[in-house]
KOLZAFI-69726 format. One record per residue (C-alpha): x, y, z; residue in one letter. Coordinates in steps of 0.25 Angstrom, whole numbers. Layout:
REM residues N
+-------+-------+-------+---------+
:    xx :    yy :    zz : residuo :
+-------+-------+-------+---------+
:     X :     Y :     Z :       A :
...
+-------+-------+-------+---------+
***
This chain:
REM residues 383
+-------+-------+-------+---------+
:    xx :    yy :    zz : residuo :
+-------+-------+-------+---------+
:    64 :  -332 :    58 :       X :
:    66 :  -326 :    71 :       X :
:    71 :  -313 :    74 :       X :
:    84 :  -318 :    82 :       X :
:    87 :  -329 :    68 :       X :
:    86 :  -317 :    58 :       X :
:    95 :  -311 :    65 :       X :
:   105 :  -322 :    65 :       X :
:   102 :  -324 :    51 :       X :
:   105 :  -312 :    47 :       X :
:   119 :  -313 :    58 :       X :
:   121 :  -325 :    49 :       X :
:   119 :  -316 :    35 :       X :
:   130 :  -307 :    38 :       X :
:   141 :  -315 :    44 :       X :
:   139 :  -322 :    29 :       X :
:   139 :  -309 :    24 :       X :
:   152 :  -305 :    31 :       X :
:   159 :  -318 :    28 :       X :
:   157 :  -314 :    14 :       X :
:   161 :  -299 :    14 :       X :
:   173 :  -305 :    23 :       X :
:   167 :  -291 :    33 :       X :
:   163 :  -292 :    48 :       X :
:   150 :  -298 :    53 :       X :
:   146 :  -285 :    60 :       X :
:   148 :  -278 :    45 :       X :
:   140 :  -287 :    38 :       X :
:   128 :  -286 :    50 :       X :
:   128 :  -273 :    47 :       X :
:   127 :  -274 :    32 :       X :
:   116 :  -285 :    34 :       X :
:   107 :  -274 :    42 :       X :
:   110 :  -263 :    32 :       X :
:   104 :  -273 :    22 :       X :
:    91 :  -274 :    33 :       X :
:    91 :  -259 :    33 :       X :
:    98 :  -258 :    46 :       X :
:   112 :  -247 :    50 :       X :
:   117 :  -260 :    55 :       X :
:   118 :  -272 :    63 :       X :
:   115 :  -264 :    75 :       X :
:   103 :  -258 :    71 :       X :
:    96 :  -272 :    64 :       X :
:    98 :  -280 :    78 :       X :
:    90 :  -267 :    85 :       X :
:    80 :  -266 :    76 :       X :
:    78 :  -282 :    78 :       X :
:    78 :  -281 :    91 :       X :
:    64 :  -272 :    89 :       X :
:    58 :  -285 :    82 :       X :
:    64 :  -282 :    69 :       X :
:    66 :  -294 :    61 :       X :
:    73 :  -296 :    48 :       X :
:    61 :  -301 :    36 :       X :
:    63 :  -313 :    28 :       X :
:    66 :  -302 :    15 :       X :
:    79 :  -295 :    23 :       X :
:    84 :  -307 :    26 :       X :
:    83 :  -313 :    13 :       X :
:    90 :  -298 :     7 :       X :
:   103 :  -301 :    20 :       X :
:   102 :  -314 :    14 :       X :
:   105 :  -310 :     1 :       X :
:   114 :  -298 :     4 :       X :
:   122 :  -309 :    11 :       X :
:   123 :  -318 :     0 :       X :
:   129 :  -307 :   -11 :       X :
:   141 :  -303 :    -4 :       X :
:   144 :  -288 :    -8 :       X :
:   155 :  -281 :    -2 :       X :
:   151 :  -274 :    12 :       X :
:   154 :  -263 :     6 :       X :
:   143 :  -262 :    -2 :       X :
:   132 :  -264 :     9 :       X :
:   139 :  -253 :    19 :       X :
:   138 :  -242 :     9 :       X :
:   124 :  -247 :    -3 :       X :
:   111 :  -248 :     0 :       X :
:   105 :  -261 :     5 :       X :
:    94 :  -259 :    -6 :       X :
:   105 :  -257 :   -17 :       X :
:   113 :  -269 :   -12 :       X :
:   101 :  -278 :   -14 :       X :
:    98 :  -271 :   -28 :       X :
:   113 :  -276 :   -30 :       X :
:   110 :  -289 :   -24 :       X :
:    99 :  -292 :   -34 :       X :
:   108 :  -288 :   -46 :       X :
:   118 :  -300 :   -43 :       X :
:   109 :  -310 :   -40 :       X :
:   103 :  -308 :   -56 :       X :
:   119 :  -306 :   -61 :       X :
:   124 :  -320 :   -66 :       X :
:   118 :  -314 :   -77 :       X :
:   116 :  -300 :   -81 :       X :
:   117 :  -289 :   -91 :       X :
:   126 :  -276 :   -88 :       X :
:   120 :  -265 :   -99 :       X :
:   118 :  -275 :  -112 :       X :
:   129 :  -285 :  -108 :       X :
:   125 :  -297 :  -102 :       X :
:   134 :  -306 :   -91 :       X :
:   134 :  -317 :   -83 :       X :
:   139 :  -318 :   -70 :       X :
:   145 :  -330 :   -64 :       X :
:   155 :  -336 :   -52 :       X :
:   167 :  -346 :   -56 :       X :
:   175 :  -350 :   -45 :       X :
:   172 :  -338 :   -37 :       X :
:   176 :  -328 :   -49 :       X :
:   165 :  -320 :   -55 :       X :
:   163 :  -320 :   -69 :       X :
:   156 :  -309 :   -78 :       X :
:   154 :  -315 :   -92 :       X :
:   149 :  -308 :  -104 :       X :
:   148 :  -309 :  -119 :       X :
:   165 :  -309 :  -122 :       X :
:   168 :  -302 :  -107 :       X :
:   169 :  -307 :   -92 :       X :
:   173 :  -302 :   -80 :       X :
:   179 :  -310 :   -69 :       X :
:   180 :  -306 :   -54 :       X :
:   189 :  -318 :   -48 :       X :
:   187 :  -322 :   -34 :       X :
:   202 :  -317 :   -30 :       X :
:   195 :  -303 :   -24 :       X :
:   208 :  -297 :   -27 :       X :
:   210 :  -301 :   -43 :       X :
:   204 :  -290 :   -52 :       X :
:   192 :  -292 :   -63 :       X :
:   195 :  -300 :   -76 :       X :
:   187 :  -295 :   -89 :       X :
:   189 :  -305 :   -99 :       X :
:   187 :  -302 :  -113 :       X :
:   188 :  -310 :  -126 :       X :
:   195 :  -306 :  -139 :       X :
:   183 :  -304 :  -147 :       X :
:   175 :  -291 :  -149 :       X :
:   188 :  -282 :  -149 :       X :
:   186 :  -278 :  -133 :       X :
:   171 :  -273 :  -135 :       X :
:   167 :  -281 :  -125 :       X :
:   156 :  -275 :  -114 :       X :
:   166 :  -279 :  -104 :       X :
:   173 :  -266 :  -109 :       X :
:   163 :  -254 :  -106 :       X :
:   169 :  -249 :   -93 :       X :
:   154 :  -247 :   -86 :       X :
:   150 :  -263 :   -90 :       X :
:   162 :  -267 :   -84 :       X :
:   159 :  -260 :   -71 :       X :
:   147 :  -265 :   -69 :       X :
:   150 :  -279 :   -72 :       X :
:   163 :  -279 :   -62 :       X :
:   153 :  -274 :   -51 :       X :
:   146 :  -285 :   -52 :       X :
:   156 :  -295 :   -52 :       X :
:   163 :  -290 :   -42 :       X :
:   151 :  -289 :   -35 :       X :
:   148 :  -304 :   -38 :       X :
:   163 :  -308 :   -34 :       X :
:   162 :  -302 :   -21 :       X :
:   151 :  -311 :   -19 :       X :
:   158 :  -323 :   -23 :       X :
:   170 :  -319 :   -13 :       X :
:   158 :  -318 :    -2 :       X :
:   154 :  -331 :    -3 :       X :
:   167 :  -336 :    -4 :       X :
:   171 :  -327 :     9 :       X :
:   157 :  -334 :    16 :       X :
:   162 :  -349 :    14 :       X :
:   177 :  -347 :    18 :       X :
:   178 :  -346 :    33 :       X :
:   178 :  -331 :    40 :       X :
:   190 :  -331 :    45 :       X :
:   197 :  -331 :    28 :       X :
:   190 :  -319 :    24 :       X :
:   191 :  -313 :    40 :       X :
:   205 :  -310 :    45 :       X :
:   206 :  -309 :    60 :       X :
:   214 :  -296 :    66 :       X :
:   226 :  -303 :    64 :       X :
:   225 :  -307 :    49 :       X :
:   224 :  -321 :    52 :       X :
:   213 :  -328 :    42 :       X :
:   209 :  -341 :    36 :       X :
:   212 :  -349 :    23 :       X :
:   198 :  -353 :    18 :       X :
:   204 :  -365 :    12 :       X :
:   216 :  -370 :    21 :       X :
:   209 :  -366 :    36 :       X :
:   222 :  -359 :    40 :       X :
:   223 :  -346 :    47 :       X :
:   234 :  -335 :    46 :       X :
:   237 :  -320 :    43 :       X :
:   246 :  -324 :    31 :       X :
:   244 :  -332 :    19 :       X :
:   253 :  -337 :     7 :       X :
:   250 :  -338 :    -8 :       X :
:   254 :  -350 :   -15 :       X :
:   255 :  -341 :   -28 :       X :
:   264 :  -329 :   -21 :       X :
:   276 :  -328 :   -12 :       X :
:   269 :  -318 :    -2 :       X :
:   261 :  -318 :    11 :       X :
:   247 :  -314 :    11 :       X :
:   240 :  -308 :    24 :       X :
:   226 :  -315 :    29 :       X :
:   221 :  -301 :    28 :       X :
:   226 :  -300 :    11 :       X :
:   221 :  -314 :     9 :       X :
:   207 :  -314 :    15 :       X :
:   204 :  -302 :     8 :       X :
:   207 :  -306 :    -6 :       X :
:   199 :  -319 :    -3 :       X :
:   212 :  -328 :    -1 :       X :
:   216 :  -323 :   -15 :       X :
:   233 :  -320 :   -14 :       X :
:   232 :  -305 :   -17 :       X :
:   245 :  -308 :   -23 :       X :
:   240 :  -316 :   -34 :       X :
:   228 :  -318 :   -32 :       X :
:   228 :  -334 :   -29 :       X :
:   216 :  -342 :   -22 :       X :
:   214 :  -347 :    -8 :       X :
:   220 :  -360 :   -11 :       X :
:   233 :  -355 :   -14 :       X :
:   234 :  -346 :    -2 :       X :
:   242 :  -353 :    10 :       X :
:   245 :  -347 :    25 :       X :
:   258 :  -353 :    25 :       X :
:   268 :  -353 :    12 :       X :
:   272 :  -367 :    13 :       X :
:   280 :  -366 :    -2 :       X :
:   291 :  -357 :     6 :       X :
:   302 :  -361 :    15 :       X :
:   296 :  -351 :    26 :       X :
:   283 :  -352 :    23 :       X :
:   281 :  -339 :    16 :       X :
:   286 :  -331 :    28 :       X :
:   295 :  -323 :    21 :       X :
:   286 :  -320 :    10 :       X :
:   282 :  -305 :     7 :       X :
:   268 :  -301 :     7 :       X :
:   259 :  -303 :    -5 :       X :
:   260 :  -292 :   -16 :       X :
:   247 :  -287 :   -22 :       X :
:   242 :  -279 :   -33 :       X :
:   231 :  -273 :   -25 :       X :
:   221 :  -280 :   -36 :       X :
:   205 :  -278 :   -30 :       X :
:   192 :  -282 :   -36 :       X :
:   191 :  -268 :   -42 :       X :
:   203 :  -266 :   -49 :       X :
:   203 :  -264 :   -64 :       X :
:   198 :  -279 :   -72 :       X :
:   205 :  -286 :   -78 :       X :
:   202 :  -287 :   -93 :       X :
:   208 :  -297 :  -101 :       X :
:   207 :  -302 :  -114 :       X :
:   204 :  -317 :  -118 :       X :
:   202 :  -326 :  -129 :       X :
:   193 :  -336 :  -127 :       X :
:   191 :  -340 :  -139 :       X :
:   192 :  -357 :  -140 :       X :
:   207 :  -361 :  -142 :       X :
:   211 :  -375 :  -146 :       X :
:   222 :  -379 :  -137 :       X :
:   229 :  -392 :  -140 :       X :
:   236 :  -400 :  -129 :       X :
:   238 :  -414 :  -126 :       X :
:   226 :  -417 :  -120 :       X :
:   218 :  -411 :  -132 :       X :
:   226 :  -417 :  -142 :       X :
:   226 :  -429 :  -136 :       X :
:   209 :  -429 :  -135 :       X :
:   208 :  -426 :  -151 :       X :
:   219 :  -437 :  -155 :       X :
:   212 :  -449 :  -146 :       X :
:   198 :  -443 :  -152 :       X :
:   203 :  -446 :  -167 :       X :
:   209 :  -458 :  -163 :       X :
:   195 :  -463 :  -157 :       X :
:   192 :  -458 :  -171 :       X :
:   200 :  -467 :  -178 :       X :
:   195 :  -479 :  -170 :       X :
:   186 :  -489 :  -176 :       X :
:   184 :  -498 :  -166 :       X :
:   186 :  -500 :  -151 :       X :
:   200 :  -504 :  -151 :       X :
:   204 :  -494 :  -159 :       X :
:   195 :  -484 :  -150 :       X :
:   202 :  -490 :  -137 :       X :
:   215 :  -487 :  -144 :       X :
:   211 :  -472 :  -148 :       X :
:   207 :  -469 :  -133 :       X :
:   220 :  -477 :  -126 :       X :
:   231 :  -471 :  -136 :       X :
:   240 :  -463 :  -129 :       X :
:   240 :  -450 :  -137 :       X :
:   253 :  -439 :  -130 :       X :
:   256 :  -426 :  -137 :       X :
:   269 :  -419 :  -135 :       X :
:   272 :  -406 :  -132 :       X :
:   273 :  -401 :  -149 :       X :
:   258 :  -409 :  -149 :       X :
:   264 :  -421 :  -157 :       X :
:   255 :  -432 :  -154 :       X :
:   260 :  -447 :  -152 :       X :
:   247 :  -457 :  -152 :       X :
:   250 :  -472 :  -147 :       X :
:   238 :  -483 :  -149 :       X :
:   237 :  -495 :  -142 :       X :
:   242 :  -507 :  -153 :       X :
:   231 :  -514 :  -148 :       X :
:   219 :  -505 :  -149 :       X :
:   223 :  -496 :  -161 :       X :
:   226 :  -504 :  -175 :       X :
:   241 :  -504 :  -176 :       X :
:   239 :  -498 :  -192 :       X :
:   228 :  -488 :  -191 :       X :
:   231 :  -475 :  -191 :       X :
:   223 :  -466 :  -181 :       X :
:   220 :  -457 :  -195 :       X :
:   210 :  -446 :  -185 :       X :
:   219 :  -445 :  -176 :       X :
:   231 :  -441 :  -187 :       X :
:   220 :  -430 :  -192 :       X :
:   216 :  -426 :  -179 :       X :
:   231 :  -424 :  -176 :       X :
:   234 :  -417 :  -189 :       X :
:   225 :  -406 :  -187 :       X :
:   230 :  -405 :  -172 :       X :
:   244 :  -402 :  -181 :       X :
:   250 :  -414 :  -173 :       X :
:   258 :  -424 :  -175 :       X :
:   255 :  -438 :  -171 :       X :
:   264 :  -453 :  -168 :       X :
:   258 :  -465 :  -167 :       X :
:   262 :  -475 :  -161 :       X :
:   255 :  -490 :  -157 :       X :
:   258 :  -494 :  -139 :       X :
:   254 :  -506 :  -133 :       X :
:   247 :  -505 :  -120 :       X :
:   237 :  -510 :  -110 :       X :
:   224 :  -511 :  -118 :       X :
:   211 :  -509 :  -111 :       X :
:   203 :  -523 :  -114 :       X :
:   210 :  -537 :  -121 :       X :
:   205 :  -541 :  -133 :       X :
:   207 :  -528 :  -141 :       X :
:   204 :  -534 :  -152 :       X :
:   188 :  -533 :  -149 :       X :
:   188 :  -519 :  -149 :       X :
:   192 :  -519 :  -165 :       X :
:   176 :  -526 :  -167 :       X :
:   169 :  -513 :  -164 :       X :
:   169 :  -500 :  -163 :       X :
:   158 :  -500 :  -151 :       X :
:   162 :  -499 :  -137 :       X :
:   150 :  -506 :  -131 :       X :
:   152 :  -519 :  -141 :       X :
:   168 :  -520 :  -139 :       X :
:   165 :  -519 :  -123 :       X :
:   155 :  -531 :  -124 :       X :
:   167 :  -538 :  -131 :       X :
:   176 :  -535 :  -123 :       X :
:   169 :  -540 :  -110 :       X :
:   164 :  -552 :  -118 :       X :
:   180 :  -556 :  -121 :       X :
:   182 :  -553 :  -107 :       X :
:   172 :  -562 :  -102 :       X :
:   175 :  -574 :  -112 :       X :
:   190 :  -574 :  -107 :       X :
:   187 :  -575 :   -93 :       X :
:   176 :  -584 :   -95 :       X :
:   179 :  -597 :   -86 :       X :
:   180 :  -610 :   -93 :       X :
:   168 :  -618 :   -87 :       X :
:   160 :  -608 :   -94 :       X :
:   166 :  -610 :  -108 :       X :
:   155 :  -615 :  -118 :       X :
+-------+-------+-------+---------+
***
């Protein structure tokens, strides 16, 4: 590569590096020739100017600095060589061990997620939402997540690991969402629509472009996602006009966690849906053929709201005198009360007759398209 392309390359590198870290262009050249070993920009376009050329191994480290958005922050006051030591640690950390406690760290839907033995941290995509420490109810709060020093070190890296997230989010959304111009003015990521005011669908307030491309087009109100975020509040007869601006808590990635407490231990919950599911099961139970097994799966089965249970089967398909004896069981233990009831209705073939001579499927569906074929067989081709 020429001295001219690597040059553009490494142009190229750091407009992607600033589109991430949402900083200037001309901030991001300078961090990508502190990483080179230069005082700035300046300096690296001097010095190649005298011959010098980036090697294929500095490009490949600005290609990697590049593609772990840290804040610039980081860069203008560390050491490159520390940065790259830091570097190396997150590309090994979707699992990991802090002190004899292992991890595994891992992205779902732009949140990061620390998981441990009983304990997980969550950073959500909403840069201004605080960190959730989830616990479980056993082991009386003894949990590693508790020790002040543990817990340090695992928020820094995932904070560290959500920052890269937002980068790469920041790096597909056009500039112009993460950049306002002087006037405030910016983008949706979503819609396309420009303005220096934004509306929550969530909160009766105004949002600046400043406010909203700073949280990542989060409401810093309540924290609700781009989708919900409009530049016009069409639900208001003015068109959110006179709404007032949006109230804050002030919340930032390094506030206090969140610690919170669940039980996630298996619950069974019974609704309709559920109850219906083990009730046409039994009766498939009760079934011992396949008119009876077409009647267990087109019985209509409703649960009220005290989880009373009615069952109506098709008089057709269901033997008018037997009792569905599984499903009585299954309903029994459920504490339900059941109806019965017999319902006439479109059936799904003719003859259901044929499906009381087996219990296979594959025998009663040569049946059935024998019966069909021998009643619409013309008459000239009758024996």
């Amino acid at each position: 590569m020429t001295e001219g392309k690597k040059l553009s390359s490494l142009k190229l590198l750091a407009k992607r590096y600033a589109r991430a870290n949402r900083i200037t262009l001309h901030q991001a050249l300078d961090l990508v020739a502190v990483k080179l070993g230069f005082a700035d920009w300046t300096k690296l376009v001097a010095v190649s100017k005298s011959d010098w050329v980036p090697s294929s191994e500095q490009m490949a480290s600005v290609e990697a600095f590049v593609a772990h958005a840290l804040p610039a922050a980081d860069f203008q006051t560390g050491h490159p060589e520390a940065m790259s030591r830091r570097f190396a640690f997150l590309e090994q950390a979707e699992h990991g061990m802090i002190g004899d406690h292992a991890y595994r760290l891992q992205v779902a839907f732009h949140d990061v997620i620390m998981a441990g033995d009983g304990w997980s941290i969550t950073v959500p995509e909403n840069p201004g939402a605080s960190p959730i420490v989830q616990t479980s109810t056993e082991n009386d709060g003894n949990y590693p997540v508790f020790d002040p020093e543990l817990l340090q070190k695992a928020l820094s890296l995932v904070r560290d690991r959500a920052v890269q997230v937002r980068g790469e989010i920041s790096t597909d959304w056009p500039r112009r969402s993460t950049k306002p111009d002087i006037d405030g003015v910016v983008r949706h990521p979503l819609w396309g629509r420009d303005s220096d005011v934004w509306f929550c669908l969530h909160c009766h307030a105004k949002i600046t472009g400043t406010q909203i491309a700073q949280n990542l087009w989060h409401c810093p109100g309540c924290g609700a996602s781009p989708p919900d975020i409009f530049d016009t509040a069409f639900w208001c007869e003015d068109e959110g006009k006179s709404l007032p601006p949006v109230k804050t808590d002030s919340a930032l990635d390094g506030d206090k966690p969140d610690f919170r407490v669940v039980d996630d231990r298996p619950k069974l919950e019974l609704n309709e849906e559920r109850i219906t599911l083990l009730i046409r099961s039994a009766l498939l139970d009760d079934a011992t053929n396949i008119s009876e097994k077409l009647g267990a799966l087109q019985a209509r089965i409703s649960v009220d709201d005290e989880n009373d249970v009615w069952i109506s089967l098709e008089d057709d398909l269901w033997p008018h005198d037997k009792e569905p004896v599984q499903a009585l069981i299954v309903a029994a233990q459920l504490g339900l009360e059941v109806e019965l009831e017999s319902m006439w209705s479109s059936i799904p073939f003719a003859w259901p007759g044929l499906g009381e001579l087996t219990s296979r499927t594959s025998e009663y569906t040569q049946m059935i398209l024998d019966a069909y074929a021998q009643h619409y067989r013309s008459p000239d081709k009758q024996p």
